[in-house]
C-alpha positions in Angstrom: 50.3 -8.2 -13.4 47.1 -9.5 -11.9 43.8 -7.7 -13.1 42.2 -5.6 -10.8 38.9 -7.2 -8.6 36.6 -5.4 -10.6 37.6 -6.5 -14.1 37.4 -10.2 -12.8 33.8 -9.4 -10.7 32.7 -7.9 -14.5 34.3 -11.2 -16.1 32.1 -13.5 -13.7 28.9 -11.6 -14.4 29.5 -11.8 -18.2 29.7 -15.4 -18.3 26.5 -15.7 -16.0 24.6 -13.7 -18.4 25.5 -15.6 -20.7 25.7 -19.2 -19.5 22.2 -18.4 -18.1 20.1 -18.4 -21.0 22.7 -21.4 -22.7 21.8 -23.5 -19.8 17.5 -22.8 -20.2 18.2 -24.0 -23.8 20.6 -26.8 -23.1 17.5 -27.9 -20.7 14.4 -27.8 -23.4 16.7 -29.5 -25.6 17.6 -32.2 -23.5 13.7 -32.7 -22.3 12.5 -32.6 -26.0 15.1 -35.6 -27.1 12.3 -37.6 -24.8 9.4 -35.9 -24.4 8.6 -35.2 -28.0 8.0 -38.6 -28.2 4.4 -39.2 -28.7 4.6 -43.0 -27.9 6.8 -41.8 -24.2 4.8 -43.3 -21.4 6.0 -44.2 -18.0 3.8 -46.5 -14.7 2.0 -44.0 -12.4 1.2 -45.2 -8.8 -1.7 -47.0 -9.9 0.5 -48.8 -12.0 -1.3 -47.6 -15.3 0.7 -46.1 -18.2 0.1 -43.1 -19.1 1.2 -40.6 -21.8 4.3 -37.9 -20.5 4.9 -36.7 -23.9 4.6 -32.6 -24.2 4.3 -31.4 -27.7 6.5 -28.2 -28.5 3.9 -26.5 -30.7 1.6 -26.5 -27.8 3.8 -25.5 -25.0 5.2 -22.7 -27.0 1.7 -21.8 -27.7 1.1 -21.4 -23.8 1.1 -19.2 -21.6 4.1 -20.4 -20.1 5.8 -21.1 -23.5 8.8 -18.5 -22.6 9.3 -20.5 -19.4 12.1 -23.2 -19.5 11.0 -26.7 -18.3 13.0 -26.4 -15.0 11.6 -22.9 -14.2 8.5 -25.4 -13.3 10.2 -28.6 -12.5 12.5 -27.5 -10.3 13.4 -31.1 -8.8 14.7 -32.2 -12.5 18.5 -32.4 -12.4 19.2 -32.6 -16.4 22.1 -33.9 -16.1 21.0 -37.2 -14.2 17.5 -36.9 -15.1 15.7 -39.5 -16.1 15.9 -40.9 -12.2 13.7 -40.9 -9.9 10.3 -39.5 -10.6 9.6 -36.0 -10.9 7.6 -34.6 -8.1 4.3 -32.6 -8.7 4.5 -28.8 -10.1 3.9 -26.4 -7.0 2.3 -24.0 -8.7 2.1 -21.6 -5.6 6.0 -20.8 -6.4 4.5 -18.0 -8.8 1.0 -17.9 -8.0 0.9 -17.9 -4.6 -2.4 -15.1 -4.5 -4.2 -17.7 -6.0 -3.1 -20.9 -3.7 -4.2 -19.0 -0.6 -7.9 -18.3 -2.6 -8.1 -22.0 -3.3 -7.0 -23.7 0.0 -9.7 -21.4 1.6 -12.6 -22.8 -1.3 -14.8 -26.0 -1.4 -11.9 -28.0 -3.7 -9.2 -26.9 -1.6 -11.1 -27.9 1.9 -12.1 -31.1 0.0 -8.1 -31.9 -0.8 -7.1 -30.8 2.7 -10.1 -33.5 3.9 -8.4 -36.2 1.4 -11.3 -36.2 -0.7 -9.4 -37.9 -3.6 -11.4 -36.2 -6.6 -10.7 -32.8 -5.2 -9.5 -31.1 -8.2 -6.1 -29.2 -8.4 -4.8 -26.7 -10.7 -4.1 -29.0 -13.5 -7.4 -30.6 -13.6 -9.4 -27.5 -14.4 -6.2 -25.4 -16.5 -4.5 -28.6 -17.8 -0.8 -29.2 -17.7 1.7 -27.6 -20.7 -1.3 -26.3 -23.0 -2.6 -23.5 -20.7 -4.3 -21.1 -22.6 -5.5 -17.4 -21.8 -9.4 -17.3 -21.1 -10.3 -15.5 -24.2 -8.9 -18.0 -26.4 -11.2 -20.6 -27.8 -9.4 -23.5 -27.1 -9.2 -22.8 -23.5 -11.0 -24.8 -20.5 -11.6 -21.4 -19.4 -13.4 -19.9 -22.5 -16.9 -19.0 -21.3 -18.6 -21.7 -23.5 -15.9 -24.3 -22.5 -16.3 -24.1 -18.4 -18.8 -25.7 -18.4 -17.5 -28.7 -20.2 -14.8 -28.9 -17.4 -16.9 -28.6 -15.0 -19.0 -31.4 -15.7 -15.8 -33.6 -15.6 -16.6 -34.0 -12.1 -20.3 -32.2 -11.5 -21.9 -34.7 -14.0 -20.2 -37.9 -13.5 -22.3 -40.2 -11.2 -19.6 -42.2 -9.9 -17.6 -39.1 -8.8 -21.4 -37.8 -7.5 -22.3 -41.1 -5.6 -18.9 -41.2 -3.8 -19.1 -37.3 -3.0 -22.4 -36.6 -1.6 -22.0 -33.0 -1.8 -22.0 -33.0 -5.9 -24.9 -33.0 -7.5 -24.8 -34.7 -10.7 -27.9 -33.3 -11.7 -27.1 -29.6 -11.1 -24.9 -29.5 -15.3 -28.1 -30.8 -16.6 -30.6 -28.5 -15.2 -28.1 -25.6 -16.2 -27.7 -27.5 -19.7 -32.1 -26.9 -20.1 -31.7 -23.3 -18.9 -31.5 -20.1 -20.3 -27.8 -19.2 -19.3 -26.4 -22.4 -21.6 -29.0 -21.9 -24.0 -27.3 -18.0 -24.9 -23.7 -19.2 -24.1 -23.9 -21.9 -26.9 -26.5 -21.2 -29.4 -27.2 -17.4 -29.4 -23.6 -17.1 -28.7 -22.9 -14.9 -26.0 -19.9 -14.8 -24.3 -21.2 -13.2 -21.3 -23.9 -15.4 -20.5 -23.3 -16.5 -17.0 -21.3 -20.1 -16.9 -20.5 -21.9 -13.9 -17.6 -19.3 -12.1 -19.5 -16.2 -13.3 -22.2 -17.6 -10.2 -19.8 -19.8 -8.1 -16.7 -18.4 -8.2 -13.5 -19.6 -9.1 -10.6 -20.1 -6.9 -12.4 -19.0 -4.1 -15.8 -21.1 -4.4 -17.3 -21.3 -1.1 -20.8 -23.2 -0.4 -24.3 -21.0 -0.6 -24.2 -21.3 3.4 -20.6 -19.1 3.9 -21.5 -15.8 3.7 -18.8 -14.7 2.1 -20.0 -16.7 -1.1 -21.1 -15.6 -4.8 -24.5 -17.4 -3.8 -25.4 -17.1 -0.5 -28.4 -15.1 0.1 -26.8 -12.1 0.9 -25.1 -11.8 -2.3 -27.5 -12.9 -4.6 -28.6 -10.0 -5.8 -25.1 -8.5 -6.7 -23.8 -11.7 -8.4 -27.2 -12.0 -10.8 -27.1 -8.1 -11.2 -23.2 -8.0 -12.4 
């Protein structure tokens, strides 16, 4: 006697539900056997080596530490993989809000314009150590942005090849008031960079929709 439809439909969903989470673990295990690795380096395009190891305390500490690897990478075939190189995270699969407030901003016109130092998500929130804002070891801890920022804002070869950056704009905020209470009095809601610019939306002092454009002065000081 053949079992009824539904007994078999029931079957097939048990051993998705099942299989499911076997696979996600079957995955970090198989990346790990590499990519814990500290000494795991592979060529980039500029044919420099450079470090692809992840380390598991870290990511779990994340805020994508529940995530599998493949829930991001989701080019990387385990079973073949390693292969051909992994494409890029597209981080717009989940945050898609954000991707449309940064392709409208000053870095995302600059990347649209080819401006090769136009920074994307990674270079301001890092790669598989992303951290909540409010933790300490964040880039985006008030007392840390600015830090990051100056990755780019203070470096004078990035400046000189961008003539829109002006690589003395971190130092004057470094001699001012705002950077003098974020770091030595200590307070966390002195005003760093994004409390002025913005973040994912930064647009320049002359769009009036900005943080800083004269129109807006007043409420961006004032909050």
């Amino acid at each position: 006697m053949r079992p009824p439809k539904s007994s078999i439909v029931l079957f097939l969903y048990c051993l998705l539900f099942v299989a499911g989470p076997a696979r996600i673990a079957l995955a970090q295990s198989n990346c790990s056997a590499c990519h814990s690795d500290s000494t795991l380096t592979m060529e980039d395009e500029k044919g420099t080596q450079v470090s692809i190891y992840v380390s598991e305390q870290q990511f779990s500490r994340s805020v994508h530490g529940s995530f599998s690897c493949v829930d991001c990478h989701i080019d990387i075939d385990v079973e073949s993989h390693p292969g051909e190189r992994s494409r890029p995270v597209n981080c717009s699969q989940c945050h898609d809000d954000v991707e449309e407030q940064y392709l409208g901003s000053l870095h995302g016109l600059a990347l649209r314009d080819g401006v090769k130092d136009a920074p994307v998500c990674t270079d301001c929130h890092g790669y598989h150590f992303i951290l909540t804002e409010d933790d300490s070891a964040s880039n985006m801890y008030p007392s840390n942005v600015v830090q990051m920022c100056a990755r780019c804002h203070a470096d004078h070869r990035t400046a000189k090849e961008n003539s829109k950056l002006g690589p003395y704009s971190v130092e004057a905020y470094r001699n001012g008031t705002h950077f003098n209470a974020l770091t030595e009095k200590k307070n966390l809601g002195a005003a760093a960079c994004n409390d002025c610019h913005g973040g994912h939306s930064m647009k320049p002092a002359t769009d009036p929709e900005s943080q800083i454009n004269r129109l807006h002065i007043s409420e961006t000081c004032g909050s």
